[in-house]
C-alpha positions as MATLAB code, in Angstrom:
seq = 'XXXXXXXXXXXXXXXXXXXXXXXXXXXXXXXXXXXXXXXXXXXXXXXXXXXXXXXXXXXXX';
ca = [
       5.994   25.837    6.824;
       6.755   23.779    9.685;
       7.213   19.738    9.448;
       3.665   18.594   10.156;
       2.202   20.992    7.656;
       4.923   20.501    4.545;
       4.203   16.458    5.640;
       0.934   16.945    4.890;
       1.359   18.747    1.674;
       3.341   15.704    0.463;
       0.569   13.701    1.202;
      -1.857   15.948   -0.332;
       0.447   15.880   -3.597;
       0.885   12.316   -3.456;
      -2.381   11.491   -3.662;
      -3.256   13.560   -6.664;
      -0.925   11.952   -8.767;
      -2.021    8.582   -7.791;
      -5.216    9.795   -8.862;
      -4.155   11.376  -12.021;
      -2.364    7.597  -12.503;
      -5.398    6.030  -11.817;
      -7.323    8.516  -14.194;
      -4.650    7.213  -17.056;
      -5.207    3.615  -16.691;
      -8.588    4.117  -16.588;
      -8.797    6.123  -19.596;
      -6.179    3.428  -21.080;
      -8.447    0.693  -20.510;
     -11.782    2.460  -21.797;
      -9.295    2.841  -25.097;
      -8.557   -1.048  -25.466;
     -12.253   -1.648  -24.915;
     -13.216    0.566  -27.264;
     -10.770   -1.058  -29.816;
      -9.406   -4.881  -28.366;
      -7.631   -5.201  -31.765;
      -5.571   -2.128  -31.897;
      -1.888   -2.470  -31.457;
      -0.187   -0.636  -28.244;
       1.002    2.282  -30.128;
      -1.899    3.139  -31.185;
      -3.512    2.861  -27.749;
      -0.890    4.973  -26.655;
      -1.070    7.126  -29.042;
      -4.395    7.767  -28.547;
      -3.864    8.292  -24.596;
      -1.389   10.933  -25.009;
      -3.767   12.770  -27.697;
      -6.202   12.706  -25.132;
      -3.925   13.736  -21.891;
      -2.744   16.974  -24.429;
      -5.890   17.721  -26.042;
      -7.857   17.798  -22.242;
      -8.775   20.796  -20.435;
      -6.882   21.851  -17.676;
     -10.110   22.210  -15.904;
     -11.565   19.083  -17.188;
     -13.520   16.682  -14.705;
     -13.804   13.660  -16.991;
     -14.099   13.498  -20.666;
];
């Protein structure tokens, strides 16, 4: 793999975990909606159930 092409998979990388980071907040702020008065544990409780309990081939729950 020369420089140019293991550059590139970096970038490629890079930008699928800013979209699996994105994906998180997003799912983290569809939980709070869902429940404004539940405490921060719980939210984040509920986001790691969610990030274990999905599909490895999952598009969107």
């Amino acid at each position: 793999m020369d420089t140019a092409e293991a550059l590139r998979a970096a970038a490629r990388l890079r930008t699928a975990l800013d979209m699996h980071d994105f994906g998180v907040a997003m799912e983290r702020q569809r939980l709070r909606r869902l429940d404004p008065a539940a405490p921060e544990e719980e939210i984040e409780g509920r986001l790691l159930r969610w990030l274990r309990d999905l599909p490895p081939d999952a598009d969107s729950p």
